[in-house]
N, CA, C and O atoms as a Maestro MAE file, in Angstrom:
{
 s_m_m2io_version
 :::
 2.0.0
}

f_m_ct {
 s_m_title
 :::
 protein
 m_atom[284] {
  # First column is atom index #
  i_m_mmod_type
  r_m_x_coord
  r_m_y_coord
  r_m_z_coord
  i_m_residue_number
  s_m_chain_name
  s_m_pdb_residue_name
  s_m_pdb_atom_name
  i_m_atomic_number
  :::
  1 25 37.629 -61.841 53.918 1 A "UNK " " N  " 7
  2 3 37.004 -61.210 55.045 1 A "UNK " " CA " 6
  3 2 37.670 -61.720 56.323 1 A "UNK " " C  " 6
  4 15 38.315 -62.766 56.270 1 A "UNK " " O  " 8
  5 25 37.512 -60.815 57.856 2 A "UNK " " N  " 7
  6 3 38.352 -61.078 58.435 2 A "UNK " " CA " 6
  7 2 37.296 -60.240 59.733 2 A "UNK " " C  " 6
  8 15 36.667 -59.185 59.652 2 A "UNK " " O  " 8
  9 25 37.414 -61.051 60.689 3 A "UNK " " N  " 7
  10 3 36.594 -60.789 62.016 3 A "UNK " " CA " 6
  11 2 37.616 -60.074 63.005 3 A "UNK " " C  " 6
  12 15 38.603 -60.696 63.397 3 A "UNK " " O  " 8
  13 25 37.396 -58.887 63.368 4 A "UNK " " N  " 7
  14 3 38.367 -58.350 64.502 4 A "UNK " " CA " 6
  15 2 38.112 -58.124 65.491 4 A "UNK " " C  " 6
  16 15 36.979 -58.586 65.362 4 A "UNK " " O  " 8
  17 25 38.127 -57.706 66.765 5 A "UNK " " N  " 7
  18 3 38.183 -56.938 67.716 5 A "UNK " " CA " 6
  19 2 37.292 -58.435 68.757 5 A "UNK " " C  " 6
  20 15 37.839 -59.530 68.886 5 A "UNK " " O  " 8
  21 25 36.164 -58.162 69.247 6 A "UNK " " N  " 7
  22 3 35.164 -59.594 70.059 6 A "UNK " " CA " 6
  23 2 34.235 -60.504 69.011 6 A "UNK " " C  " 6
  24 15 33.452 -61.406 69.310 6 A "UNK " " O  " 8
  25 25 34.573 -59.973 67.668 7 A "UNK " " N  " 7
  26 3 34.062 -60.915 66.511 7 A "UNK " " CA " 6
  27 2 34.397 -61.868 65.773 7 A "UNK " " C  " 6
  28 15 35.447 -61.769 65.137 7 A "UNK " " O  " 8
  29 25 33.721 -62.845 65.686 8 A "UNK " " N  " 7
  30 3 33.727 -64.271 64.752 8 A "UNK " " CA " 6
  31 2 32.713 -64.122 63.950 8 A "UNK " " C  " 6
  32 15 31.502 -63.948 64.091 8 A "UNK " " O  " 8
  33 25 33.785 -64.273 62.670 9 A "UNK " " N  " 7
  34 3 32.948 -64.979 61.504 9 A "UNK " " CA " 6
  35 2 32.537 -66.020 61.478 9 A "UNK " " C  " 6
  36 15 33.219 -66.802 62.141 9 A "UNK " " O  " 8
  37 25 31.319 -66.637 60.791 10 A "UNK " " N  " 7
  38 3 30.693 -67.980 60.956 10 A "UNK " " CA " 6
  39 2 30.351 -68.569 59.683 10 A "UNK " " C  " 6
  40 15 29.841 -67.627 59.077 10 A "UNK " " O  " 8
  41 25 30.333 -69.587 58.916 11 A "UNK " " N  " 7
  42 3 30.129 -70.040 58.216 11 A "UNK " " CA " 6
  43 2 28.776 -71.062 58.774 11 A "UNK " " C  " 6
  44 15 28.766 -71.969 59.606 11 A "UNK " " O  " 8
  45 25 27.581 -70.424 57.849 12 A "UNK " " N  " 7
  46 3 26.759 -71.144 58.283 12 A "UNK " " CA " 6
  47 2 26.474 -72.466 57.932 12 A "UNK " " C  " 6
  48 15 26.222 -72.598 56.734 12 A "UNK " " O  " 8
  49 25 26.416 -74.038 58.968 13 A "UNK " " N  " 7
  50 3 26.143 -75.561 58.186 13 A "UNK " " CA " 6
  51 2 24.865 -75.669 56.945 13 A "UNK " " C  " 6
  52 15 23.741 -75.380 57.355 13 A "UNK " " O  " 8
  53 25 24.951 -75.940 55.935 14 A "UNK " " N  " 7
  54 3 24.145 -76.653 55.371 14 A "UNK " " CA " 6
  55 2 23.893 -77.681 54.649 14 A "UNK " " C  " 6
  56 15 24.698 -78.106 53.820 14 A "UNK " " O  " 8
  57 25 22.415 -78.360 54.936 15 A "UNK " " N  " 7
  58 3 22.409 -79.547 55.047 15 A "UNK " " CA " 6
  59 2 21.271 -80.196 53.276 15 A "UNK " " C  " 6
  60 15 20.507 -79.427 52.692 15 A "UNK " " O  " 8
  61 25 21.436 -81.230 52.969 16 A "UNK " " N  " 7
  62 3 20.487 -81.149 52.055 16 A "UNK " " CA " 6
  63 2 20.105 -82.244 52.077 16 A "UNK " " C  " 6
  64 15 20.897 -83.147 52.348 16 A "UNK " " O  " 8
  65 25 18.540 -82.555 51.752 17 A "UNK " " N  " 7
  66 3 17.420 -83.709 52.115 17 A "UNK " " CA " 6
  67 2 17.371 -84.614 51.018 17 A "UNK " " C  " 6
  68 15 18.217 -84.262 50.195 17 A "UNK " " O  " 8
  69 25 16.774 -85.590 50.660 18 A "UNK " " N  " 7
  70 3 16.633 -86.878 50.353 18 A "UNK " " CA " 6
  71 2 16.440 -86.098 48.806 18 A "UNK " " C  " 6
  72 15 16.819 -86.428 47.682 18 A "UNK " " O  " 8
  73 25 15.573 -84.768 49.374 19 A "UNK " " N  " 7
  74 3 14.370 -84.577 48.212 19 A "UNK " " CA " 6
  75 2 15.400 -83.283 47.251 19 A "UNK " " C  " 6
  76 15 15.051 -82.535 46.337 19 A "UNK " " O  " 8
  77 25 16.557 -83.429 47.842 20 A "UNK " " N  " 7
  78 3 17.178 -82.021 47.097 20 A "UNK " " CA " 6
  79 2 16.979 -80.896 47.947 20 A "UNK " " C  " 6
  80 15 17.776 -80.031 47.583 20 A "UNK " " O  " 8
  81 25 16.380 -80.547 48.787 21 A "UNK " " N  " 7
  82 3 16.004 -78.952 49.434 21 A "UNK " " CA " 6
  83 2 16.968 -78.519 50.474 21 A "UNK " " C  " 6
  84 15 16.982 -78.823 51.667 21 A "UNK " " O  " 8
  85 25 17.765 -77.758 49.810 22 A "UNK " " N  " 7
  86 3 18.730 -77.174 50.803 22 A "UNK " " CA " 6
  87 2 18.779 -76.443 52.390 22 A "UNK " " C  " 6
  88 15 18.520 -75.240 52.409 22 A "UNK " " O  " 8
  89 25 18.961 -76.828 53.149 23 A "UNK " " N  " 7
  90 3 18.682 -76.559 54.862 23 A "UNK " " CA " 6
  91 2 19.803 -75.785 55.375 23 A "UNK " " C  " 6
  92 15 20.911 -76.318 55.304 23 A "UNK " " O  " 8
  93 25 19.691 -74.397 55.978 24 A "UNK " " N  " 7
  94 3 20.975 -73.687 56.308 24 A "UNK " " CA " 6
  95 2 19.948 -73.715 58.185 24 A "UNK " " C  " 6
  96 15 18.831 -73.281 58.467 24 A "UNK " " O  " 8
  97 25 21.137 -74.514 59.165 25 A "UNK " " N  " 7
  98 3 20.727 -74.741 60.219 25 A "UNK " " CA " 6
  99 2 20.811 -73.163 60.727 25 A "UNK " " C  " 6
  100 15 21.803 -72.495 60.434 25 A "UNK " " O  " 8
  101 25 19.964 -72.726 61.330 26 A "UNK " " N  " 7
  102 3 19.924 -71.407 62.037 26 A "UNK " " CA " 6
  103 2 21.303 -70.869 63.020 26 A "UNK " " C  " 6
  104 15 21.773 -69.734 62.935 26 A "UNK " " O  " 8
  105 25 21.763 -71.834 63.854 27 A "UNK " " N  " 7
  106 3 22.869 -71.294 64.581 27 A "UNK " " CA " 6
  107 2 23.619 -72.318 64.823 27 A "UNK " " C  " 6
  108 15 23.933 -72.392 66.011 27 A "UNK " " O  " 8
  109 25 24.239 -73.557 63.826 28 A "UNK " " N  " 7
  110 3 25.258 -74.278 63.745 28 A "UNK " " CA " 6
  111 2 26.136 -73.681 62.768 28 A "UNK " " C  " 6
  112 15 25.674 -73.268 61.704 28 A "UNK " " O  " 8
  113 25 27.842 -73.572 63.148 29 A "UNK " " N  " 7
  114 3 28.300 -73.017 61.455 29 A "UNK " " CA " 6
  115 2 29.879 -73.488 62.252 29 A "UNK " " C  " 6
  116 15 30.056 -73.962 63.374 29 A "UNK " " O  " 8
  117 25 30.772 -73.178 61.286 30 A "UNK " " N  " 7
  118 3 32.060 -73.155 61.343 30 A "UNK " " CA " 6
  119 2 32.819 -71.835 61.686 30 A "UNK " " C  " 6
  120 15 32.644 -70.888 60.919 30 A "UNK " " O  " 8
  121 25 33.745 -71.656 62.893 31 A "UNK " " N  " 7
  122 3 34.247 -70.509 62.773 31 A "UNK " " CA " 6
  123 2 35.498 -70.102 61.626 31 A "UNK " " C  " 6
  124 15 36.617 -70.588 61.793 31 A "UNK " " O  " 8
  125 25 35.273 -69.346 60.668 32 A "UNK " " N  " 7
  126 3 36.124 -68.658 59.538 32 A "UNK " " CA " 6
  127 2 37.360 -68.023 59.773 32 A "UNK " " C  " 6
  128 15 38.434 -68.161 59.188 32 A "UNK " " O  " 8
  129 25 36.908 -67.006 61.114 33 A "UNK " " N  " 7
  130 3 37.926 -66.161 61.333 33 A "UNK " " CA " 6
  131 2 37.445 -65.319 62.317 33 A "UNK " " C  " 6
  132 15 36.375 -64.729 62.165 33 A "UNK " " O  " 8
  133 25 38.109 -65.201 63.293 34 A "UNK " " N  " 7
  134 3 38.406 -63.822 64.982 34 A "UNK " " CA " 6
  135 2 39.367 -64.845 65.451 34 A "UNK " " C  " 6
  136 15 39.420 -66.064 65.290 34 A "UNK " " O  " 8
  137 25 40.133 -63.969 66.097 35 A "UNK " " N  " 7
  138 3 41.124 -63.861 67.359 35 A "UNK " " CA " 6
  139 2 40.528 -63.986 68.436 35 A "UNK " " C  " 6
  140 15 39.815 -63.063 68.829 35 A "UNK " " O  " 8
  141 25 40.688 -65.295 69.266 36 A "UNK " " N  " 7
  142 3 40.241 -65.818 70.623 36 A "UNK " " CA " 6
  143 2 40.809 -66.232 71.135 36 A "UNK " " C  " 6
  144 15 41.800 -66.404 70.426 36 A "UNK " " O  " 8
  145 25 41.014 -66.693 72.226 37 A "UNK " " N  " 7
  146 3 41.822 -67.791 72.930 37 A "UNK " " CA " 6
  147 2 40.953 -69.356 73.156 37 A "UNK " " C  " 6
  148 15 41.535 -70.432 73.287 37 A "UNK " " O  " 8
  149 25 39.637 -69.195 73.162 38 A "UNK " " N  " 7
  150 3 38.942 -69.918 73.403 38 A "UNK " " CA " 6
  151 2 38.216 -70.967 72.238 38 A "UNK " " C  " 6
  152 15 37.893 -72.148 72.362 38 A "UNK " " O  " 8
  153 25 38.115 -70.189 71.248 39 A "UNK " " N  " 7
  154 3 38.248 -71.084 69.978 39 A "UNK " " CA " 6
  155 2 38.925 -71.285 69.059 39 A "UNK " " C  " 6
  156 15 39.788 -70.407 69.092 39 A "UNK " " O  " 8
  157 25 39.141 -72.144 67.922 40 A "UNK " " N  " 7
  158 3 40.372 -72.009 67.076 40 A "UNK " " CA " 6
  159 2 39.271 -72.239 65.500 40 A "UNK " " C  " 6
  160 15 38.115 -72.637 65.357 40 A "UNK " " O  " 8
  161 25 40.295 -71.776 64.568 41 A "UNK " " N  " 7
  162 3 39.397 -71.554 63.376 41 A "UNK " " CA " 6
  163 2 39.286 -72.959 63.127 41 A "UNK " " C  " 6
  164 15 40.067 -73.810 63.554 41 A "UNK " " O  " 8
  165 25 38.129 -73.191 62.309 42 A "UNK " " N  " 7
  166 3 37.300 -74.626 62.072 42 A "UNK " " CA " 6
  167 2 36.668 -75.745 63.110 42 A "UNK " " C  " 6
  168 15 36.306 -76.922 63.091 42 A "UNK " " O  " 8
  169 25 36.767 -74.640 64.022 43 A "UNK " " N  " 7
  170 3 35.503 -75.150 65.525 43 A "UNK " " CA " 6
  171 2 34.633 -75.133 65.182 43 A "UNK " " C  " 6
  172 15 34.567 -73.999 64.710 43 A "UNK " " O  " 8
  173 25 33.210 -75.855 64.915 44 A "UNK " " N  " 7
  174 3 31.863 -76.326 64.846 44 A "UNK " " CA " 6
  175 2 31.602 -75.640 65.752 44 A "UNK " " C  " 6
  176 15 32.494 -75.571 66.597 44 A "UNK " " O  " 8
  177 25 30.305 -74.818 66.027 45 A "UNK " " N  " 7
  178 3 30.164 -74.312 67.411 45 A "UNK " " CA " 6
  179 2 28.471 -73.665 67.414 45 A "UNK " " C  " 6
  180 15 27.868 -73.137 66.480 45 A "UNK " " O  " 8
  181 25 28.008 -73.932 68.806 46 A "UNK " " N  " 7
  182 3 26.252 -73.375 68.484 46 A "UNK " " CA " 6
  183 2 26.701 -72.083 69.178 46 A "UNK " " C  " 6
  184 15 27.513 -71.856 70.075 46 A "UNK " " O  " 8
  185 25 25.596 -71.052 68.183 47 A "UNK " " N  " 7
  186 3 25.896 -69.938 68.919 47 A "UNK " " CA " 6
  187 2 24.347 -69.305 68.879 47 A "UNK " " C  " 6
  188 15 23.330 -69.764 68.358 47 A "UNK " " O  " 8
  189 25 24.507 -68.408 69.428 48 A "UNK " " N  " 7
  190 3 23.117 -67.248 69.525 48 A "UNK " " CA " 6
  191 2 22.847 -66.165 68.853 48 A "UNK " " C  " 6
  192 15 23.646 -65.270 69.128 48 A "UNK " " O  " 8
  193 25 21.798 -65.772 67.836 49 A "UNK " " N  " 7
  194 3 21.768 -65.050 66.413 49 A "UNK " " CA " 6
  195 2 21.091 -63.779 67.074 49 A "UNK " " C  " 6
  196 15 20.800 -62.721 66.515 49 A "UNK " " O  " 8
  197 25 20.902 -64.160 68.478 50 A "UNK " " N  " 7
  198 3 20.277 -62.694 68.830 50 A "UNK " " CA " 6
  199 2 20.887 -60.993 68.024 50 A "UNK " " C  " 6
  200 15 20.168 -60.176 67.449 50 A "UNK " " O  " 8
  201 25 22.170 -60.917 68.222 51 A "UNK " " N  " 7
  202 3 23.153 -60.146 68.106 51 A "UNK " " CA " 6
  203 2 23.768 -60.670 66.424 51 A "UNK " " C  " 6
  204 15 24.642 -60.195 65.700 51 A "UNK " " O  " 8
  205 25 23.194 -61.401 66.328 52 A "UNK " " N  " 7
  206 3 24.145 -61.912 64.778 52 A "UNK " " CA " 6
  207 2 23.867 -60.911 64.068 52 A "UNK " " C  " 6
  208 15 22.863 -60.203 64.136 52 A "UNK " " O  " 8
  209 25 25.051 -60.802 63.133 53 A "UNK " " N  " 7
  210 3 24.810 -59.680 61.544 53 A "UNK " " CA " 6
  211 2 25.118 -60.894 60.258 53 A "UNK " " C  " 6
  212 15 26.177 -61.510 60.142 53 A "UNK " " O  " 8
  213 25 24.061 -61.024 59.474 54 A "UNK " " N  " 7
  214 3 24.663 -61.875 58.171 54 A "UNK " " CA " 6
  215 2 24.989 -61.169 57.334 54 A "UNK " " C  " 6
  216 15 24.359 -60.200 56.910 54 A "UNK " " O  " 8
  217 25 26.256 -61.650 56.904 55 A "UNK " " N  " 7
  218 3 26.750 -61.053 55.450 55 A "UNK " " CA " 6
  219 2 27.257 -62.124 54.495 55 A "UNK " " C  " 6
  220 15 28.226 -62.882 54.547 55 A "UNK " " O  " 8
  221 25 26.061 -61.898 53.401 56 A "UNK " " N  " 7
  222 3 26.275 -63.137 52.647 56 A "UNK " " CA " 6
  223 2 25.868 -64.557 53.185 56 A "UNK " " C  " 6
  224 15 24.687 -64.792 53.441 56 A "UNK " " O  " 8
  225 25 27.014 -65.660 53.383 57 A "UNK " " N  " 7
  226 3 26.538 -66.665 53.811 57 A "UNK " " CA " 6
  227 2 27.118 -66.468 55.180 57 A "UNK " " C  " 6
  228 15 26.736 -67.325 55.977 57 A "UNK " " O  " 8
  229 25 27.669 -65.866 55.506 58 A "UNK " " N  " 7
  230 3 28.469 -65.915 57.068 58 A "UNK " " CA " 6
  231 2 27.754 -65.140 57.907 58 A "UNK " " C  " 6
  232 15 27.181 -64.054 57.815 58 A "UNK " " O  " 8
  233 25 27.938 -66.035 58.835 59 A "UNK " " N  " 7
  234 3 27.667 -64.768 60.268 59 A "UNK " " CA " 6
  235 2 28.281 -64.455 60.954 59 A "UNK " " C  " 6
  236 15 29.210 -65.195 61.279 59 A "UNK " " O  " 8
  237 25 28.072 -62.811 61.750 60 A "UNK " " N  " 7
  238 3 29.267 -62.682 62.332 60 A "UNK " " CA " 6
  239 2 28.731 -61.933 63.923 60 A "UNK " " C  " 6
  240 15 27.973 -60.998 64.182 60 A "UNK " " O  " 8
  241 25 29.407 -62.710 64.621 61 A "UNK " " N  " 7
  242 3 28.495 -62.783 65.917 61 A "UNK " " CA " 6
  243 2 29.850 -62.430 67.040 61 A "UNK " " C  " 6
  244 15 30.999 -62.789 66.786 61 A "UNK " " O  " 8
  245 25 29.420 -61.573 68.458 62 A "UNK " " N  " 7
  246 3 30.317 -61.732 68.898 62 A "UNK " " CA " 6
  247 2 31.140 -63.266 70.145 62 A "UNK " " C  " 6
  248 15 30.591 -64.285 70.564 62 A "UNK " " O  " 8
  249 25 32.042 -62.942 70.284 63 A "UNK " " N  " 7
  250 3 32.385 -63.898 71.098 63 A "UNK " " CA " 6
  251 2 31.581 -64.615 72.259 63 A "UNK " " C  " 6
  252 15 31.518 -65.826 72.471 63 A "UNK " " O  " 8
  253 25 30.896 -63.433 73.062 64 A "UNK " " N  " 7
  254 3 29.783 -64.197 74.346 64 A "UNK " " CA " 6
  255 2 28.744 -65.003 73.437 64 A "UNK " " C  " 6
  256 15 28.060 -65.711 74.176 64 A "UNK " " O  " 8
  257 25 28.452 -65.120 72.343 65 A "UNK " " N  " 7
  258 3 27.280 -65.289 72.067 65 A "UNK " " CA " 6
  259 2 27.511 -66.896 71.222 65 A "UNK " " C  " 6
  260 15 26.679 -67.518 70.561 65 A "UNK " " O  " 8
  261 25 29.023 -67.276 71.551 66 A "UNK " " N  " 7
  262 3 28.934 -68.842 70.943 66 A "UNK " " CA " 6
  263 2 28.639 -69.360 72.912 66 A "UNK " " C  " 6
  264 15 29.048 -68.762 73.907 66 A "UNK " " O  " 8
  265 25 27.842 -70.581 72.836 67 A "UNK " " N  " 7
  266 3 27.697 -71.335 73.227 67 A "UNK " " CA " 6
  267 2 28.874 -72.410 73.838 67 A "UNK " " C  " 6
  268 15 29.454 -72.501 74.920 67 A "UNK " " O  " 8
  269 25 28.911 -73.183 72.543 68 A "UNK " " N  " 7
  270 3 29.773 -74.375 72.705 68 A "UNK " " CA " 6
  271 2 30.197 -74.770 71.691 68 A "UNK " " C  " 6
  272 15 29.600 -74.491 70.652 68 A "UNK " " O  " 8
  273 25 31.632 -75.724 71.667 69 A "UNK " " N  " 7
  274 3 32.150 -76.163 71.033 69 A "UNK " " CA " 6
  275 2 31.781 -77.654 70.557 69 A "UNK " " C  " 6
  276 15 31.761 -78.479 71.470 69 A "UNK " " O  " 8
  277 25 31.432 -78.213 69.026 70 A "UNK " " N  " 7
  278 3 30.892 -79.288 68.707 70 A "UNK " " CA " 6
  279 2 32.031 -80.541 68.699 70 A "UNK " " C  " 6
  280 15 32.053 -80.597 67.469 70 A "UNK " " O  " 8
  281 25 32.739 -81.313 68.995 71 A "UNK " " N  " 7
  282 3 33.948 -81.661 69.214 71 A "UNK " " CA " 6
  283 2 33.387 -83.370 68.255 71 A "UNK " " C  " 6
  284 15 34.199 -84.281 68.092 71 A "UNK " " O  " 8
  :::
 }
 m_bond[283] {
  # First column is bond index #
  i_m_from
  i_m_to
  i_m_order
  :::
  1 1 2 1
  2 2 3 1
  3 3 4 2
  4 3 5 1
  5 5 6 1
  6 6 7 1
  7 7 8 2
  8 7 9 1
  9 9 10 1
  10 10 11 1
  11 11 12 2
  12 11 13 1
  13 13 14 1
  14 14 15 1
  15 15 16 2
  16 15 17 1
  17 17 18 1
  18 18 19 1
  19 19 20 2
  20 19 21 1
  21 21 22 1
  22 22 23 1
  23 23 24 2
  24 23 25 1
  25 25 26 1
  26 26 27 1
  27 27 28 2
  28 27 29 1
  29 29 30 1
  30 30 31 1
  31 31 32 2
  32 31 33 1
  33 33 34 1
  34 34 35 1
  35 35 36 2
  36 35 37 1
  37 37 38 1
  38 38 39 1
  39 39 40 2
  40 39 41 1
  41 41 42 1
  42 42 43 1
  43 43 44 2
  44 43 45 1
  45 45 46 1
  46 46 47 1
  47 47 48 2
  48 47 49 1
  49 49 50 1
  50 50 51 1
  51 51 52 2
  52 51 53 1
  53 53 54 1
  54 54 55 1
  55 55 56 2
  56 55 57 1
  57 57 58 1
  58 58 59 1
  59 59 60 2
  60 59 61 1
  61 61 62 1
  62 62 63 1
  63 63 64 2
  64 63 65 1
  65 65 66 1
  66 66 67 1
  67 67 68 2
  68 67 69 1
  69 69 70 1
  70 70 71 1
  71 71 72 2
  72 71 73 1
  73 73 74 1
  74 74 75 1
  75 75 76 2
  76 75 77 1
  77 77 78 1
  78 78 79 1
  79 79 80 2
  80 79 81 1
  81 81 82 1
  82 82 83 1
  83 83 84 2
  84 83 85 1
  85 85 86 1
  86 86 87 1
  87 87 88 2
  88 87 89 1
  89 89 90 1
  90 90 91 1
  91 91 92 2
  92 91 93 1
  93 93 94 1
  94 94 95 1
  95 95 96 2
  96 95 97 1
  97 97 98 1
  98 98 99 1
  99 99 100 2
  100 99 101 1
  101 101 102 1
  102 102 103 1
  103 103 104 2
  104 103 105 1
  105 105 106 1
  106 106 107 1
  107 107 108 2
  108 107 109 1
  109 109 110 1
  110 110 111 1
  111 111 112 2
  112 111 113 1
  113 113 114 1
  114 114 115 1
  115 115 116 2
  116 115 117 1
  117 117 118 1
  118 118 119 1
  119 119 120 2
  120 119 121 1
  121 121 122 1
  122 122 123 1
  123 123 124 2
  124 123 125 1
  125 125 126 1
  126 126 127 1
  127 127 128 2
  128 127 129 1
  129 129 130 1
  130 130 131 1
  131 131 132 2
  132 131 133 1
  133 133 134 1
  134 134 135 1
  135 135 136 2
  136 135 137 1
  137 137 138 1
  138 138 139 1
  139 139 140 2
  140 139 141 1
  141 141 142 1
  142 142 143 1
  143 143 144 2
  144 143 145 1
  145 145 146 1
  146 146 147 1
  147 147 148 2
  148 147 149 1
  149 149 150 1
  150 150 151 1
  151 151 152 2
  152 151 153 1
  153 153 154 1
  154 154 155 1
  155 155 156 2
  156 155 157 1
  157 157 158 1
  158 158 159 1
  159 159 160 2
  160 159 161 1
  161 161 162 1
  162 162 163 1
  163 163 164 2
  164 163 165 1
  165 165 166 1
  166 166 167 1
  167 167 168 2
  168 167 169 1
  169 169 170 1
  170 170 171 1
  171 171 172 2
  172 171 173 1
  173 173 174 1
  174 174 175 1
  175 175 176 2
  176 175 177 1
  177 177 178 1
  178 178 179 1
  179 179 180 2
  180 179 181 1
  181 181 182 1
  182 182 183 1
  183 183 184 2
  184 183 185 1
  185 185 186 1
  186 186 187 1
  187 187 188 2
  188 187 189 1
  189 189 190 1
  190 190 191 1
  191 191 192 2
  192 191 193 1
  193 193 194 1
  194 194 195 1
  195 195 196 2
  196 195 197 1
  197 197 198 1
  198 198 199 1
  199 199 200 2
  200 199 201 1
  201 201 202 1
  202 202 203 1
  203 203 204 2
  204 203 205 1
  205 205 206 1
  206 206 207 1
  207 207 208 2
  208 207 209 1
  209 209 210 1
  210 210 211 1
  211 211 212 2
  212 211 213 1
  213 213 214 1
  214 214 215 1
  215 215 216 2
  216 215 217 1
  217 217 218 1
  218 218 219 1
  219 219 220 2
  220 219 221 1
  221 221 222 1
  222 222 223 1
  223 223 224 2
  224 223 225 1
  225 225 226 1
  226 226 227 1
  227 227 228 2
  228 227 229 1
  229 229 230 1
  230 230 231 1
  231 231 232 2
  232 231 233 1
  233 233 234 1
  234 234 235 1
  235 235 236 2
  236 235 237 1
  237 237 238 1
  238 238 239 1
  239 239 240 2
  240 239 241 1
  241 241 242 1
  242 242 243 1
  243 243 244 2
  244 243 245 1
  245 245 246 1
  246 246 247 1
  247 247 248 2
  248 247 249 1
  249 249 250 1
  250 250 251 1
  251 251 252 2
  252 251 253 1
  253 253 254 1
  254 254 255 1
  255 255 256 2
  256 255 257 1
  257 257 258 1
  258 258 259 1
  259 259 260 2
  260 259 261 1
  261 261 262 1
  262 262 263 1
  263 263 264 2
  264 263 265 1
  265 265 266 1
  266 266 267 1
  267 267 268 2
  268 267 269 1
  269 269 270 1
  270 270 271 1
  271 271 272 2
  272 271 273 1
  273 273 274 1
  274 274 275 1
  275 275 276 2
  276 275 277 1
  277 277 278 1
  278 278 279 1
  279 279 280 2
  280 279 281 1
  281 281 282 1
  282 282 283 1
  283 283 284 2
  :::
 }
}
């Protein structure tokens, strides 16, 4: 899969507890794949799900809607 035009794919973080129970953080993930200047693929980054589409485990959100970079 492959993000084009003002879209990033996202790989959403997940996290898992003491107790075994798997945690998919709402809008932390890895970017997969789009063409930006501003991020590069495997940027950590918070973004905003207002506009998000999930497919599968990824999300794919457009560019205004990341936040920031997790460094």
């Amino acid at each position: 899969m492959r993000a084009v035009g003002n879209w990033v794919l996202i790989k959403q973080e997940e996290t898992t507890t003491a107790s075994g129970l798997r945690i998919s953080s709402l809008n932390i993930g890895e970017i997969i794949s789009g063409e930006t200047h501003e991020f590069n693929i495997g940027d950590r980054v918070y973004f905003n799900t207002r506009n998000a589409i999930t497919i599968e485990d990824y999300m794919l959100v457009t560019i205004h809607d990341i936040f920031l970079v997790i460094e």
